[in-house]
matplotlib code that plots the C-alpha trace (Angstrom):
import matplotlib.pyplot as plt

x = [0.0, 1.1, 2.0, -1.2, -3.8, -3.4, -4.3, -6.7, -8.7, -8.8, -9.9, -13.0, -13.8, -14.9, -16.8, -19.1, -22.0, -24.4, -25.9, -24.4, -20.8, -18.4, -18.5, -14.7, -15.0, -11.7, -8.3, -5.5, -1.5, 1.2, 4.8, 3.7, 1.7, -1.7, -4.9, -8.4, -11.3, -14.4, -17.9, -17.6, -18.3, -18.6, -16.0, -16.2, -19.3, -16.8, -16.0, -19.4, -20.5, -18.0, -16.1, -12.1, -9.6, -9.0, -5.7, -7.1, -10.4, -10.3, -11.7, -13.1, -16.2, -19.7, -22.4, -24.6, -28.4, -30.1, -31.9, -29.0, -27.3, -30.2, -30.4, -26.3, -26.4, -29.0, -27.0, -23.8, -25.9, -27.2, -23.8, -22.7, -25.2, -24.5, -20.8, -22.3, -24.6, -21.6, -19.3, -17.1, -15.4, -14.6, -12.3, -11.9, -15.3, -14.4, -16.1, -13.4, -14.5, -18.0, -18.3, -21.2, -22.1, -23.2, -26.7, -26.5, -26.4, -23.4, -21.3, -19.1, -15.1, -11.7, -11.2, -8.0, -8.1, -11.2, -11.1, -13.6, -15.1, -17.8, -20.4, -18.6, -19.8, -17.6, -16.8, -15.7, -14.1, -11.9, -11.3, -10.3, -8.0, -6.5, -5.8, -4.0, -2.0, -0.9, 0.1, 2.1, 3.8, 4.5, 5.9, 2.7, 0.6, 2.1, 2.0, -1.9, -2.7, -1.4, -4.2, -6.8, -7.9, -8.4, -7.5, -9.8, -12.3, -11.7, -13.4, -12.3, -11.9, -9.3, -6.8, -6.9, -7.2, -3.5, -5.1, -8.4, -9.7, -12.0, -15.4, -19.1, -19.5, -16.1, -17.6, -20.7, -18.8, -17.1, -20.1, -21.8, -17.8, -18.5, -21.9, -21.4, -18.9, -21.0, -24.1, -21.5, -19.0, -16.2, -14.7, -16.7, -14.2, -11.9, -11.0, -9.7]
y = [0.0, 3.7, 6.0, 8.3, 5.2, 2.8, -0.9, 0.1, 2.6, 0.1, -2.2, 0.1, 1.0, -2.2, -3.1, -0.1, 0.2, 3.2, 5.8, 8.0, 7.0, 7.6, 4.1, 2.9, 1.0, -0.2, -0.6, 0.1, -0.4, 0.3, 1.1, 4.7, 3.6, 3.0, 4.0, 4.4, 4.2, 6.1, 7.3, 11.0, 13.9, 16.7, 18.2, 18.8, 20.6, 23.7, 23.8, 22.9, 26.2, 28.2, 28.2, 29.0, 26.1, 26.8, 28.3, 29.3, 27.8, 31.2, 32.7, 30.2, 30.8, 32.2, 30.8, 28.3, 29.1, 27.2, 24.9, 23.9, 23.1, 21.2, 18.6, 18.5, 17.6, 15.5, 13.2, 13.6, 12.0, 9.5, 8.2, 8.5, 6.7, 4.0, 3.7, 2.6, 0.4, -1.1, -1.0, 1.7, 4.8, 7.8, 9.4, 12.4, 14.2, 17.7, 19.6, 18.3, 14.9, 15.2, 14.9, 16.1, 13.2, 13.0, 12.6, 15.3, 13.7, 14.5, 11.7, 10.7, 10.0, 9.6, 6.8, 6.8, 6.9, 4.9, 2.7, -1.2, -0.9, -3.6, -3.8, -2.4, 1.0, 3.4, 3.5, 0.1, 0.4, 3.4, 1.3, -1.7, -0.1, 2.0, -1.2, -2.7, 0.8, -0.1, -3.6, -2.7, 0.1, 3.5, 3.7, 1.9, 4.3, 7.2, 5.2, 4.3, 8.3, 9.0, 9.3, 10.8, 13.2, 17.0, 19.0, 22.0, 19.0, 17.0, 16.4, 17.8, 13.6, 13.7, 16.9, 16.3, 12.3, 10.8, 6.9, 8.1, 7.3, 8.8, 7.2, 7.6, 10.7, 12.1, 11.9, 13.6, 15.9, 16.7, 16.6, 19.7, 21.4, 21.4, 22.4, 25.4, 26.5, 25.8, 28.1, 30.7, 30.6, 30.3, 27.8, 28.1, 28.1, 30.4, 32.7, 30.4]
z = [0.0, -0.5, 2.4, 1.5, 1.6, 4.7, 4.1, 7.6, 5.3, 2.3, 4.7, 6.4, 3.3, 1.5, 4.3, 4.1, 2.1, 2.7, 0.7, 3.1, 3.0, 0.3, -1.4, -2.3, -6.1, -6.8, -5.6, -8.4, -6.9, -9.2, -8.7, -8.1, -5.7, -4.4, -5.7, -4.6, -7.0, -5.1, -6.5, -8.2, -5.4, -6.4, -3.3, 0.2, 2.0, 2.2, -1.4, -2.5, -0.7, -1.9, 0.7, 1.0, 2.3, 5.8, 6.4, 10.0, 12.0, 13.4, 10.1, 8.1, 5.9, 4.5, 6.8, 5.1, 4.7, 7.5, 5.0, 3.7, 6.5, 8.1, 5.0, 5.3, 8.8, 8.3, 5.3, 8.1, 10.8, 8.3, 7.7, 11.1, 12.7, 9.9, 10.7, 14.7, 13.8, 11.8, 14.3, 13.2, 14.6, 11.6, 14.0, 11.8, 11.4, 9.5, 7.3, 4.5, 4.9, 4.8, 0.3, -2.4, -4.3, -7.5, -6.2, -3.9, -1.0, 1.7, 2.3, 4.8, 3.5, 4.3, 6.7, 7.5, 10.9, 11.4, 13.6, 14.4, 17.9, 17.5, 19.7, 22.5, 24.2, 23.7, 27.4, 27.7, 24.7, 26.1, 29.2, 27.1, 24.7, 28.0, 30.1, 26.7, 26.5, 30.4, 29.3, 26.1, 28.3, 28.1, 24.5, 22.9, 24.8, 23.3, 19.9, 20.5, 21.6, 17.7, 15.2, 17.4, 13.8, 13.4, 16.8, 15.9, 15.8, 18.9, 22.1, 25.1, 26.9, 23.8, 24.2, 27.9, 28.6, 27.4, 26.9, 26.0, 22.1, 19.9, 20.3, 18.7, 21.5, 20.0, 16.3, 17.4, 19.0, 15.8, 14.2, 16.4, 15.6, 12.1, 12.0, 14.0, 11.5, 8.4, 10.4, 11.7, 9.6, 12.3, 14.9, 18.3, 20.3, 17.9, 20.7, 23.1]

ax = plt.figure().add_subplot(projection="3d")
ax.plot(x, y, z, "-o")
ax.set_aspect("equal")
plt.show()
């Protein structure tokens, strides 16, 4: 696999299948490297609205029309919820990986830090992975606490707790993060 695509996002990604979720149609490796094959989106929720890259979450964007935003956080949700019913962590929830599709519909991608929880809550799932961190020893804890996604994104149980892992709370969390910037048009906690 190529350092850009991880064989843990190839992996997630062929296991999902949801009108909601960016849906992964071929892998192609080659000595440049490898390739994923997903459905055509038409780009993210902050270039689909006109929006600029973020250089800063201080100052980010136009805010979105509330109707708009409703039936964007509705598809999010849609795919969210969809990745816990399947057992899956996304880990990353940003406005960049939320896609237009082709039909419209937003679409949850990029699942390179994703993670398969199961069945587990997420509490005993953070209690699990933390007693295996203990185990392993200090230098596989610091090596599990990499990978936690976006910090302008993530929970407050994630900048503070050193063992702690992102969860379904932490994606929701992420969730509310980007659609206070899509009705606002800037980072809710930009001044701090």
């Amino acid at each position: 696999m190529g350092s850009l695509v991880s064989e843990r996002e190839v992996k997630v990604m062929r296991r999902l299948r949801n009108p909601y979720v960016i849906r992964l149609n071929e892998v192609i490796t080659t000595q440049l490297g490898c390739h994923l094959v997903m459905e055509l989106a038409d780009g993210t929720l902050s270039q689909c609205h006109e929006r600029i890259t973020p250089v800063s979450y201080h100052v980010y964007c136009r805010p979105l029309p509330m109707e708009n935003l409703v039936e964007d956080m509705w598809g999010a949700v849609q795919g969210l919820l969809y990745l816990k019913k399947s057992g899956f962590v996304h880990a990353d929830i940003k406005p960049e990986n939320l896609l237009r599709g082709s039909d419209n519909r937003v679409k949850v991608a990029d699942f390179g830090l994703s993670r398969f929880v199961g069945n587990m809550t997420s509490a005993s799932f953070m209690m699990t992975q933390s007693l295996v961190s203990l185990q392993q020893g200090q230098q596989n804890a610091s090596q599990a606490n990499l990978g936690k996604g976006s910090p302008a994104f993530l929970a407050p149980e994630l900048l503070e707790l050193e063992n702690a892992v992102p969860s379904h709370e932490s994606d929701v969390w992420a969730l509310g993060i980007t659609a206070y910037m899509l009705a606002y048009g800037f980072h809710p906690f930009a001044d701090n």
